[in-house]
ZAFIPA-15607 format. One record per residue: residue in one letter; x, y, z of N, C-alpha, C in turn. Coordinates in pm, whole numbers, plus 50000, padded with zeros to 5 digits. Atoms other than C-alpha are relative to their C-alpha. Example, Ala and Ser with C-alpha at 12.3 -4.5 7.8 and 13.67 -1.06 7.14 Angstrom:
<zanus>
ZANU, A, 50089, 49881, 50000, 51230, 49550, 50780, 50090, 50120, 50000 .
ZANU, S, 49918, 49881, 49994, 51367, 49894, 50714, 49923, 50109, 50073 .
</zanus>
This chain:
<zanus>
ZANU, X, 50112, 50090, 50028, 32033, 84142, 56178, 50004, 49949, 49857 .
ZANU, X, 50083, 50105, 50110, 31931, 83900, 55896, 49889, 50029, 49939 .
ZANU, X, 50050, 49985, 49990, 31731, 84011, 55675, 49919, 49980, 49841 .
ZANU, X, 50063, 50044, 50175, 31470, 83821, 55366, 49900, 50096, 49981 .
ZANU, X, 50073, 49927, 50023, 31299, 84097, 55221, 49893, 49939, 49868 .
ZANU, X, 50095, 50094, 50061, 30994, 83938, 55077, 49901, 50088, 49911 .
ZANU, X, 50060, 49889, 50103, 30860, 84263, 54844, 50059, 50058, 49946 .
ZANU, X, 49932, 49940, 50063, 31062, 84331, 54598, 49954, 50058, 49836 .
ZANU, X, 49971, 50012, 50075, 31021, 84444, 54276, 50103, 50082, 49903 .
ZANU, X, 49886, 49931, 50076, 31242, 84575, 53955, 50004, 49988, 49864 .
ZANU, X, 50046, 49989, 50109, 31295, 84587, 53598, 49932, 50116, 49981 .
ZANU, X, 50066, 49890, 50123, 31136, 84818, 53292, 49829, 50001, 50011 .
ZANU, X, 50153, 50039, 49996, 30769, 84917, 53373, 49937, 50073, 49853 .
ZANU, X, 50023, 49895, 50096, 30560, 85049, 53055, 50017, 50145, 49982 .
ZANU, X, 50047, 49835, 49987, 30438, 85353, 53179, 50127, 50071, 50086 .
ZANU, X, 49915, 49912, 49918, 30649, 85636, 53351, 50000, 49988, 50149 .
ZANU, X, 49986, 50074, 49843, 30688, 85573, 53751, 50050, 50147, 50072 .
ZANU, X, 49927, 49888, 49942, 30736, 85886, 53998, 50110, 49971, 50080 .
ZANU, X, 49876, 50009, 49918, 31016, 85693, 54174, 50062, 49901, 49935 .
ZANU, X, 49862, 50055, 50076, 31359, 85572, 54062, 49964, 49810, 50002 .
ZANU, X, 50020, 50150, 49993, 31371, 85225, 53891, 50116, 49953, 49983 .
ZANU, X, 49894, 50097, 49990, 31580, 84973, 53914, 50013, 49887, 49873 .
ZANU, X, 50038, 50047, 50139, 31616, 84809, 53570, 50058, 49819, 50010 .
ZANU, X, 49926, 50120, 49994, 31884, 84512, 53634, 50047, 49941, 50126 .
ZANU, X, 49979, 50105, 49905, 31902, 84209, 53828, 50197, 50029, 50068 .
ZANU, X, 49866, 49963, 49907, 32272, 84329, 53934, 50006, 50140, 50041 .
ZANU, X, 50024, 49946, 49933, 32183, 84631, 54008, 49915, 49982, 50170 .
ZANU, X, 50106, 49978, 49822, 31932, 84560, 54260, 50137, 49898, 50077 .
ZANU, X, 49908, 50064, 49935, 32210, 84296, 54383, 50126, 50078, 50062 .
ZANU, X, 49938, 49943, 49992, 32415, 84574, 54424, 49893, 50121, 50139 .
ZANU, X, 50063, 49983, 49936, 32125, 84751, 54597, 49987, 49945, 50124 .
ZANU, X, 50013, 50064, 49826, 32101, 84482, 54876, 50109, 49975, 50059 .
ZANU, X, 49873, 49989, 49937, 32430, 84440, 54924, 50049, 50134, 50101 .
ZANU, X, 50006, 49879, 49933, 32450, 84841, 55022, 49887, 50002, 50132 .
ZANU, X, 50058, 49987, 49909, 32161, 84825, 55239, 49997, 49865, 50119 .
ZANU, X, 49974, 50131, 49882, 32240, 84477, 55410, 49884, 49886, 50020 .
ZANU, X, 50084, 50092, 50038, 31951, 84286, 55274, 50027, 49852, 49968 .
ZANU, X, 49937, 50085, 49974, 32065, 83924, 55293, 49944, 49952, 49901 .
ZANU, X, 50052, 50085, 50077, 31804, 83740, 55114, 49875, 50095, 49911 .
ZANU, X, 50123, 49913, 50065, 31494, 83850, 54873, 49934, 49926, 49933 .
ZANU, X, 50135, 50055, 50037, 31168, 83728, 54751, 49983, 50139, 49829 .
ZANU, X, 50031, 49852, 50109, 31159, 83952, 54386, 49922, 49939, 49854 .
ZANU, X, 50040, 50001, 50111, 30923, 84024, 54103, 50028, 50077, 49893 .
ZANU, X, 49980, 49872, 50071, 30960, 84240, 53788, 49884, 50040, 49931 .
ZANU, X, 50128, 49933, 50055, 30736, 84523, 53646, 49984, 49927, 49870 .
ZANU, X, 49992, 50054, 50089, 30762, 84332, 53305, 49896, 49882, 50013 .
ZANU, X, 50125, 50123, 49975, 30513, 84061, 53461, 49876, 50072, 50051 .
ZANU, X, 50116, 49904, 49956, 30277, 84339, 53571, 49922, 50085, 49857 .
ZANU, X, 50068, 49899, 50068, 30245, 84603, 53303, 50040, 49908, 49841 .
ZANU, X, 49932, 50051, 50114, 30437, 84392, 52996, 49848, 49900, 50005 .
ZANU, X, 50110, 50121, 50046, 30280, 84017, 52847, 50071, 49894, 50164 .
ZANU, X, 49943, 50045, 49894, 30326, 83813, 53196, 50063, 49879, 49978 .
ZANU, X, 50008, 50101, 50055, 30390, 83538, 53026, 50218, 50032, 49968 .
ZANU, X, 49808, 49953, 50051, 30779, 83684, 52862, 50037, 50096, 50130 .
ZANU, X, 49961, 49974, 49847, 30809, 83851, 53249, 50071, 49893, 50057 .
ZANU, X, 49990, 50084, 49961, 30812, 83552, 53361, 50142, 49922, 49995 .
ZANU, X, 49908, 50075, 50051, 31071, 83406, 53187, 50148, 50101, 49985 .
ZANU, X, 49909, 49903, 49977, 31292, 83722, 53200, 50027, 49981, 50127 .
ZANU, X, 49996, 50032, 49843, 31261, 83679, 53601, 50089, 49841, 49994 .
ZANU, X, 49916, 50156, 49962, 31376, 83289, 53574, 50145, 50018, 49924 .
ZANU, X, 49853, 49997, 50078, 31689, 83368, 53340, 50084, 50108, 50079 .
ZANU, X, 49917, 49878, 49914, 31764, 83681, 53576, 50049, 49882, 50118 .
ZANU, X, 49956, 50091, 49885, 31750, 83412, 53900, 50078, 49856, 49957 .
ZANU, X, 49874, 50134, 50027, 31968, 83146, 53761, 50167, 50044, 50065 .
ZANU, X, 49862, 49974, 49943, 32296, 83087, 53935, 50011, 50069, 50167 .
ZANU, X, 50056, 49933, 49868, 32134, 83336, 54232, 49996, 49914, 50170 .
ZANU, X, 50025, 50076, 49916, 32184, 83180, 54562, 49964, 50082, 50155 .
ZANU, X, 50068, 49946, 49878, 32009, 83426, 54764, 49866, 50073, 49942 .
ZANU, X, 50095, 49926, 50098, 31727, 83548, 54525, 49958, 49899, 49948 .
ZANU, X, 50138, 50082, 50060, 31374, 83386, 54464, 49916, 50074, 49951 .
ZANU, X, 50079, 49963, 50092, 31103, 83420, 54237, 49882, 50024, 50026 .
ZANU, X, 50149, 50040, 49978, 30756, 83493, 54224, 49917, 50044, 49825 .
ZANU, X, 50056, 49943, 50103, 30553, 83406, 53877, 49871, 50057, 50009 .
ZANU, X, 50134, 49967, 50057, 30248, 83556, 53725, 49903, 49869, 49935 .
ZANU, X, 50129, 50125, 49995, 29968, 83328, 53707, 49874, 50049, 49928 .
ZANU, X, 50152, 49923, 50147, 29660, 83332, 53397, 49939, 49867, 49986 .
ZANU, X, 50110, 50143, 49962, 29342, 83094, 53419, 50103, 49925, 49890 .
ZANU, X, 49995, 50089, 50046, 29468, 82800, 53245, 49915, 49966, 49824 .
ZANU, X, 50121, 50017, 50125, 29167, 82821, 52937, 50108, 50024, 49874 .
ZANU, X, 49955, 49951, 50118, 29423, 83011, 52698, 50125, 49959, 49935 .
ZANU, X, 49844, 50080, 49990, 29733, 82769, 52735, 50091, 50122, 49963 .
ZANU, X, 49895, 49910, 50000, 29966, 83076, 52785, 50119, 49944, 50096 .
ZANU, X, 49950, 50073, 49908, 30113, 82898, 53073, 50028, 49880, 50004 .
ZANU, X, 50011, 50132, 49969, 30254, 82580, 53161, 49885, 49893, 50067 .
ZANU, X, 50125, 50099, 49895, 29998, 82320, 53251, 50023, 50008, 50183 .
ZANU, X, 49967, 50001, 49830, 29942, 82310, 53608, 50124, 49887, 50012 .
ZANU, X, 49906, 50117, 49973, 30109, 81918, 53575, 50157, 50039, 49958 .
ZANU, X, 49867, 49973, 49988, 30413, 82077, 53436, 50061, 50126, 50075 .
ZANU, X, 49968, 49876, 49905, 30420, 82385, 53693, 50107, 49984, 50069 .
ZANU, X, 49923, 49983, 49846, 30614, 82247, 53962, 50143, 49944, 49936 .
ZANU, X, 49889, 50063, 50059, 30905, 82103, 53756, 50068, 50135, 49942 .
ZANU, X, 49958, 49892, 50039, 30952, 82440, 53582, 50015, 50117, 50101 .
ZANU, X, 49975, 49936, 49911, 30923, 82658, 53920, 50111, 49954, 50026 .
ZANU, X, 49812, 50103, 49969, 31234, 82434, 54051, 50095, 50030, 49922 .
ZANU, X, 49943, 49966, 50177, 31420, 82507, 53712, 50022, 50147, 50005 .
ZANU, X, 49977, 49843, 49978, 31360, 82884, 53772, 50011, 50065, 50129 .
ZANU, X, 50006, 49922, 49923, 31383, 82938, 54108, 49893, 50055, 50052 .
ZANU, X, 50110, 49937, 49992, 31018, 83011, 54169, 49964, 49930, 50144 .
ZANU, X, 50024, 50079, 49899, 30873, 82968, 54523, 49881, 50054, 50011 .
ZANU, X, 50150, 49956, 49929, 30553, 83146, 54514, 49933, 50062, 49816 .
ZANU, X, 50038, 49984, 50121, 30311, 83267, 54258, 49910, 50149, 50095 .
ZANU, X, 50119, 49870, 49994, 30094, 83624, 54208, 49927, 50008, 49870 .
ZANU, X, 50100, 49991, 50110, 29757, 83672, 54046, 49948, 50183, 49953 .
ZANU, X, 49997, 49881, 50018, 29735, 84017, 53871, 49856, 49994, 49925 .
ZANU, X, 50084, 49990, 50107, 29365, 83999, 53713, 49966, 50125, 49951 .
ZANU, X, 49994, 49847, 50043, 29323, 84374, 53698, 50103, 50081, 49884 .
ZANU, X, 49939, 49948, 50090, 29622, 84406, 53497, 50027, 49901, 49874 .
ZANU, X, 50041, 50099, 50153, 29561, 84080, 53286, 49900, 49935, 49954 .
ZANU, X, 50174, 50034, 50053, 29204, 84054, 53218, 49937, 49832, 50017 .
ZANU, X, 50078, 50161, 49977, 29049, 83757, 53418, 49964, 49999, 50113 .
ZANU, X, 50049, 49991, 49889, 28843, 83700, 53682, 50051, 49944, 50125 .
ZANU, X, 50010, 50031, 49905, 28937, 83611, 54046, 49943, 49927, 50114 .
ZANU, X, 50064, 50055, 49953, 28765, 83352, 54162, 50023, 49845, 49989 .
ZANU, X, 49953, 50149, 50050, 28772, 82997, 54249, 49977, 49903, 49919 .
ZANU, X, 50036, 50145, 50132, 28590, 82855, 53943, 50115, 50012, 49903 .
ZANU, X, 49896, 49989, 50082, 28853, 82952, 53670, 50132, 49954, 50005 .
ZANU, X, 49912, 50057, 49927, 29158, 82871, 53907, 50011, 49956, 50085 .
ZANU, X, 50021, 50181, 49949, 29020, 82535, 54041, 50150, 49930, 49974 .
ZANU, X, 49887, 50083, 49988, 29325, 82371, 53908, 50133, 50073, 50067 .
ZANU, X, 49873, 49920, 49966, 29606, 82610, 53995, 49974, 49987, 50211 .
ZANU, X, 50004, 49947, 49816, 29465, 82662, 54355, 50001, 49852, 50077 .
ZANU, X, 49998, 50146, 49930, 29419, 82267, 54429, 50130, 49995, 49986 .
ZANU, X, 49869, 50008, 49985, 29781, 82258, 54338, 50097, 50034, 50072 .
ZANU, X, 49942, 49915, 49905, 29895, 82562, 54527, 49921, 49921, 50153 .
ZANU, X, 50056, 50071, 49824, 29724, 82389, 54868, 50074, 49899, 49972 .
ZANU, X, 49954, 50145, 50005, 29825, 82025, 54758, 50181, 50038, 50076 .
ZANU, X, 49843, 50000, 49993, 30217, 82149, 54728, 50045, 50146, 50087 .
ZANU, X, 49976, 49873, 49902, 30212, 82474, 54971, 50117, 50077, 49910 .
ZANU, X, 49972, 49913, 50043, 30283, 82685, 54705, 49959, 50150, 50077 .
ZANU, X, 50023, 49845, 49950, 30280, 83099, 54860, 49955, 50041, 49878 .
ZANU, X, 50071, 49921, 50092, 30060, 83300, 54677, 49976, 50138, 50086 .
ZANU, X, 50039, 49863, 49995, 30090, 83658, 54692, 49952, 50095, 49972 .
ZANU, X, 50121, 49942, 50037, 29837, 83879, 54721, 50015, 50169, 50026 .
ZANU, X, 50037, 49891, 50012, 29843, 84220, 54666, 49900, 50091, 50007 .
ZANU, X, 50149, 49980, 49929, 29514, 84365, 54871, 49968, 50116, 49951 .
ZANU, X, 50052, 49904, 50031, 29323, 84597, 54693, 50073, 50061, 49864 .
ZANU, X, 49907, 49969, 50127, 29570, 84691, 54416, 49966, 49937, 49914 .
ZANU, X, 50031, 50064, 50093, 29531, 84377, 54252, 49881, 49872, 50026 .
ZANU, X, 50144, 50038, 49978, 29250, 84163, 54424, 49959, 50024, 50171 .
ZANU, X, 50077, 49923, 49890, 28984, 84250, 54660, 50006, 49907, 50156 .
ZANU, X, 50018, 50082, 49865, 28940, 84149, 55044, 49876, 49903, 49982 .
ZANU, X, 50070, 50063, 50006, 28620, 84018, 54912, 50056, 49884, 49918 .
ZANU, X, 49885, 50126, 50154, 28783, 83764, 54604, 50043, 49928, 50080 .
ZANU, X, 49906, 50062, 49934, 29037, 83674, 54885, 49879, 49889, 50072 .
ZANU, X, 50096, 50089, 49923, 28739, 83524, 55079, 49922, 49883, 49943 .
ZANU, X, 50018, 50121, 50125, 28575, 83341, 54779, 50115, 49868, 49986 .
ZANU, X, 49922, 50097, 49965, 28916, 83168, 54730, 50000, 49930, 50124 .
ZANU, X, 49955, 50070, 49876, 28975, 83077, 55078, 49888, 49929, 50057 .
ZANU, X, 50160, 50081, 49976, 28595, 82930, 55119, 50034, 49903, 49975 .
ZANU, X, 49984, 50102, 50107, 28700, 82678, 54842, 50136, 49927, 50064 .
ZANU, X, 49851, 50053, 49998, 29058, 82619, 54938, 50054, 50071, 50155 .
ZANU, X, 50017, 49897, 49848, 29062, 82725, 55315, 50193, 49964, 50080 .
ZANU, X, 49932, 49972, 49984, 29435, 82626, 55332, 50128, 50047, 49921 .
ZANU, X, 49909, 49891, 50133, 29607, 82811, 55091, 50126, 50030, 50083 .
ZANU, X, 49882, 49909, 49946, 29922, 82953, 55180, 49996, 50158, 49965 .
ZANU, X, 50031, 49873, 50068, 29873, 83306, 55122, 50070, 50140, 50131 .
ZANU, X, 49922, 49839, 49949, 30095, 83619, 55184, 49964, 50146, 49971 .
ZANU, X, 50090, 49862, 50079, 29860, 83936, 55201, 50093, 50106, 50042 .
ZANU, X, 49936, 49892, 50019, 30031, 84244, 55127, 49905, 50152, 49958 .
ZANU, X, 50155, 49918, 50004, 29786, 84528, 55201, 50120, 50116, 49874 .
ZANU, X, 49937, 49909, 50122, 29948, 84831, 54906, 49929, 50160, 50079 .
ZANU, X, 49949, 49864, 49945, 29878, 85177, 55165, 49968, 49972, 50136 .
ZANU, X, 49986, 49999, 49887, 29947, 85291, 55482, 49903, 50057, 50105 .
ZANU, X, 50113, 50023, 49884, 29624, 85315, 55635, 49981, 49901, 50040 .
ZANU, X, 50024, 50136, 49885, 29512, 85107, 55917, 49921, 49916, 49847 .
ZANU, X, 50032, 50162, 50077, 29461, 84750, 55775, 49931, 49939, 50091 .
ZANU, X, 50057, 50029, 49932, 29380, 84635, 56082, 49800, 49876, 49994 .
ZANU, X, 50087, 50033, 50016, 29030, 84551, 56008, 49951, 49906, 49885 .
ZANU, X, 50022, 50125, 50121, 29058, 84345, 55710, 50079, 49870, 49979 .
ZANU, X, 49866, 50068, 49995, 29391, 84191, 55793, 49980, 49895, 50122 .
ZANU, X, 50050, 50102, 49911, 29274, 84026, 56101, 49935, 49907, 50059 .
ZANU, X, 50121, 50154, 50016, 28973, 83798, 56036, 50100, 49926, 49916 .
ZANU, X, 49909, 50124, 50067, 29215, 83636, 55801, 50049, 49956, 50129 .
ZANU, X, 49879, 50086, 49893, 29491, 83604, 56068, 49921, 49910, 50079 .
ZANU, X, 50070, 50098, 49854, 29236, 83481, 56322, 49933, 49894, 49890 .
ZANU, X, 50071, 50072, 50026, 29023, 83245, 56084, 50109, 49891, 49880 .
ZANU, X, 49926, 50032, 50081, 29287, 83111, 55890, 50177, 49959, 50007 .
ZANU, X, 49886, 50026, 49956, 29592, 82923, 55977, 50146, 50003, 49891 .
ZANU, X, 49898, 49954, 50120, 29839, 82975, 55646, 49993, 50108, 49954 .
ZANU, X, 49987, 49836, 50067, 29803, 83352, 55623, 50091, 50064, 50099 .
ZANU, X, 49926, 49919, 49907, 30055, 83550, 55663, 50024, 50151, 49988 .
ZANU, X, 49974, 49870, 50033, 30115, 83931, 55657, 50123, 50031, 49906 .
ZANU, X, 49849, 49932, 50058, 30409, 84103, 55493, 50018, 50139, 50056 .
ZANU, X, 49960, 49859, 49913, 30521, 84457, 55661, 49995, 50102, 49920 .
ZANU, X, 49926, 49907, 50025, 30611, 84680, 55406, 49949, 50127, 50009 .
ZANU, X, 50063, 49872, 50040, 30356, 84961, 55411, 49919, 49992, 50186 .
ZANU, X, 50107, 50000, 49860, 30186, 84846, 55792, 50129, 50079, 50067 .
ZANU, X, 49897, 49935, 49931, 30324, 85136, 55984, 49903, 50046, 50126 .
ZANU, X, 50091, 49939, 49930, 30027, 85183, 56230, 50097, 50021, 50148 .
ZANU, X, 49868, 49993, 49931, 30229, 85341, 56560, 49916, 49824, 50135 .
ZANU, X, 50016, 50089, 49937, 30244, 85024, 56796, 49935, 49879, 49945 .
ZANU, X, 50089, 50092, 50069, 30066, 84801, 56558, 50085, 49879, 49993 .
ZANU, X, 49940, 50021, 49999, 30353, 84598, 56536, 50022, 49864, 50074 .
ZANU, X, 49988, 49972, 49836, 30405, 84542, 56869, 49830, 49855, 50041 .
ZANU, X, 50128, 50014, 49956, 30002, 84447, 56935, 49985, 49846, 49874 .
ZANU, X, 49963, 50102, 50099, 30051, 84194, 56630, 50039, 49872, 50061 .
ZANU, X, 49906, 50100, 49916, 30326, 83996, 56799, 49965, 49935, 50105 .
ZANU, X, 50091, 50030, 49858, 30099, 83999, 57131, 49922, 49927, 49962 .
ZANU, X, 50118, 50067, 50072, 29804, 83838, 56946, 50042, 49906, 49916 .
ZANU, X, 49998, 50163, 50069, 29889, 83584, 56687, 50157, 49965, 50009 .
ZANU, X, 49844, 50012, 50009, 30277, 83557, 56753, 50069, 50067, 49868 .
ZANU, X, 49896, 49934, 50125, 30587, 83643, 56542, 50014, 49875, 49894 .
ZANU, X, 49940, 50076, 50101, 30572, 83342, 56307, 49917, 50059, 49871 .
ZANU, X, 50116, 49960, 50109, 30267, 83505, 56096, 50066, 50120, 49910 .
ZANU, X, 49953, 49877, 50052, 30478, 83802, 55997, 50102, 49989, 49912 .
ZANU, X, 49879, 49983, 50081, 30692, 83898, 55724, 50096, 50163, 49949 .
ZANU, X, 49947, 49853, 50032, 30974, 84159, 55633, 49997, 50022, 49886 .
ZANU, X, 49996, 49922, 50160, 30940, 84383, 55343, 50021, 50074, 50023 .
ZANU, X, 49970, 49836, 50047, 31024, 84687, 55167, 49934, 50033, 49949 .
ZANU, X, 50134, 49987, 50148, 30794, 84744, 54854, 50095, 50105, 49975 .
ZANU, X, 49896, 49966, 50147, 31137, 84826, 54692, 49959, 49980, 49854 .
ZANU, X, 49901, 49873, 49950, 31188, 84978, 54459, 49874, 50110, 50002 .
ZANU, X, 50108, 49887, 50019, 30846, 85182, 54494, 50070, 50110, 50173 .
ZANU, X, 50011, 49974, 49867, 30939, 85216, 54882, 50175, 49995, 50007 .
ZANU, X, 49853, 50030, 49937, 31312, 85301, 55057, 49998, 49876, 50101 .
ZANU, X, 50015, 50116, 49948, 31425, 85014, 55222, 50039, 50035, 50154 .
ZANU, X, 49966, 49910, 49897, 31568, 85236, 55539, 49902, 49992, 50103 .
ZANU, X, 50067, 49975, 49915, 31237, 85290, 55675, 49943, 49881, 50045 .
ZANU, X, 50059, 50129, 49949, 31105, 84912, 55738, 50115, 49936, 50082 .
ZANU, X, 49907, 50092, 49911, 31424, 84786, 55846, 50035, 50058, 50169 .
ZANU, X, 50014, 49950, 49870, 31443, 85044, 56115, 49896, 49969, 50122 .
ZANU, X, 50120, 49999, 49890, 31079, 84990, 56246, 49963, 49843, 50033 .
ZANU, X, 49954, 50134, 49917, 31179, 84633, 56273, 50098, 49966, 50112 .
ZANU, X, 49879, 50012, 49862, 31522, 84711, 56463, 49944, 50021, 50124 .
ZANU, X, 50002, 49916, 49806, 31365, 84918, 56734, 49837, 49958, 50050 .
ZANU, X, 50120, 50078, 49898, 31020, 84729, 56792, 50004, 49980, 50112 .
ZANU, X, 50033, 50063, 49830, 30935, 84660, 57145, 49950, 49885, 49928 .
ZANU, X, 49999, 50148, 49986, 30958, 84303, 57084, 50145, 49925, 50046 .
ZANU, X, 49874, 50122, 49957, 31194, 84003, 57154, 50077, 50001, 49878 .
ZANU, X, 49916, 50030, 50131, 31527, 83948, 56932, 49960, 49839, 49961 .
ZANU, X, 50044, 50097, 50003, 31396, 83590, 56925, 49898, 50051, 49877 .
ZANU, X, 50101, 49947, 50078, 31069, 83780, 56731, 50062, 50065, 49872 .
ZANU, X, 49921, 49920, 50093, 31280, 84011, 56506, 50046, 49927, 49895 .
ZANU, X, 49977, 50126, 50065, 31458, 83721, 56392, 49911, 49933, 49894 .
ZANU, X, 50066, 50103, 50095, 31185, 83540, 56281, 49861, 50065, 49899 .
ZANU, X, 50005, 49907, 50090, 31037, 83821, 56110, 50079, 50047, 49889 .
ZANU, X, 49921, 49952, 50117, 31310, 83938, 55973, 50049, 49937, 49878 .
ZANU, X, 49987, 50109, 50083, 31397, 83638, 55785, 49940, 49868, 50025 .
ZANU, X, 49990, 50171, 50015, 31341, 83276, 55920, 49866, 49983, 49996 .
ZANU, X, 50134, 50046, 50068, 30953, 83293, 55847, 49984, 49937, 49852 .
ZANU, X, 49998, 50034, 50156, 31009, 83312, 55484, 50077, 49862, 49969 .
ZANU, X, 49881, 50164, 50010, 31280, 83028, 55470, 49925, 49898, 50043 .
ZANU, X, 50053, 50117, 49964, 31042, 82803, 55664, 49877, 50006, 49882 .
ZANU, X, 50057, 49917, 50117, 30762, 82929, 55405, 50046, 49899, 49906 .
ZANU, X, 49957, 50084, 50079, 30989, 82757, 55130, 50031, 49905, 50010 .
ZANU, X, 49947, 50147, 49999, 31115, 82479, 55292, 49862, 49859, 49979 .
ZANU, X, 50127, 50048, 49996, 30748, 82368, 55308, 49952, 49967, 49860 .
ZANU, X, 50063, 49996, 50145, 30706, 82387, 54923, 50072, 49846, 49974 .
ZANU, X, 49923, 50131, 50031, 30692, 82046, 54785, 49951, 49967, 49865 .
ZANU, X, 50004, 49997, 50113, 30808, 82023, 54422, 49994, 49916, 49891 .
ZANU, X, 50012, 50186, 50059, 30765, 81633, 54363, 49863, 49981, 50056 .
</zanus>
């Protein structure tokens, strides 16, 4: 199988980490190569715990030349010009390789909501930018709802962060909301899967790992041996994400 793993991250985090890191962009390339990871969606701890701002730009100089490895930046209201203007956003994503963006306010002091990132979020809808969301880690199921009131077609890739049932928070999106999509890496409920695929189809889904926190062994397996269709697998395993980007429009 084929397979775009759409939760990656890597790089130097501040603090100490109880599981092995992965420091360099050829390492981890060396990483997916061993495990048979085809394509990848990757961020680095350097845009999390560092200034997101010099992350950022460490991530676009790592993905240059890369022709199976995409980006995702860090995103900061607009008020403090740390960032490119929104108008010069989409010219500089293209330039680096960037196909999606994540908002960390918990780890860079700013609120979550759609008054502050009015301009960023009309942009991200206008040009079907992916915005990935990190549920509960880094903003709340409630926040998510605020945005999506305002901007009800967002593109948005929620990524719940443990392996308790999700179920219940994960599925008023899916059902009320036609550009949300899951990501896998931590949903391990038994048959959940399965009951997923039955209900909103296999295009809503995505494969992950939540490398390098997570082995990559155990998601790719509980994708091989699903009771589903190889037709489904497929488009899980990779050709969601690819359609995902082909959709991003950078003019």
């Amino acid at each position: 199988m084929t397979f775009f793993d759409t939760n990656i991250i890597y790089g130097t985090p501040l603090d100490k980490k109880s599981y092995s890191i992965v420091a360099e962009i050829k390492t981890l390339q060396k990483e997916l190569s061993q495990t048979g990871i085809k394509y990848a969606l990757v961020r680095r701890e350097e845009q999390r715990s560092g200034h997101p701002i010099s992350g950022n730009r460490l991530l676009g100089k790592d993905l240059k030349n890369l022709d199976n490895i995409w980006g995702v930046w860090s995103i900061l209201p607009e008020y403090t010009q740390e960032l490119q203007a929104p108008a010069e956003m989409l010219d500089a994503m293209k330039a680096n390789k960037i196909v999606a963006w994540q908002f960390l306010p918990q780890n860079h002091g700013f609120t979550f909501h759609h008054k502050p990132l009015s301009n960023w979020l009309k942009l991200a809808e206008k040009h079907n930018i992916p915005i990935f969301a990190e549920m509960e880690s880094a903003v709340t199921y409630e926040q998510l709802y605020n945005i999506l009131e305002y901007y009800p077609k967002l593109t948005i890739i929620l990524s719940p962060q443990s392996v308790r049932s999700c179920d219940r928070f994960i599925r008023p999106f899916l059902s009320e909301y036609e550009n949300i999509y899951l990501e896998l890496s931590y949903y391990m409920q038994s048959g959940g899967l399965e009951e997923l695929v039955k209900i909103y189809g296999a295009a809503r889904l995505l494969f992950g790992t939540g490398f390098h926190r997570s082995y990559t062994g155990g998601a790719m397996l509980l994708l091989k041996h699903a009771e589903i269709s190889q037709a489904a697998k497929d488009a899980i395993a990779y050709k969601n994400m690819l359609s995902i980007m082909e959709k991003i429009q950078y003019d």
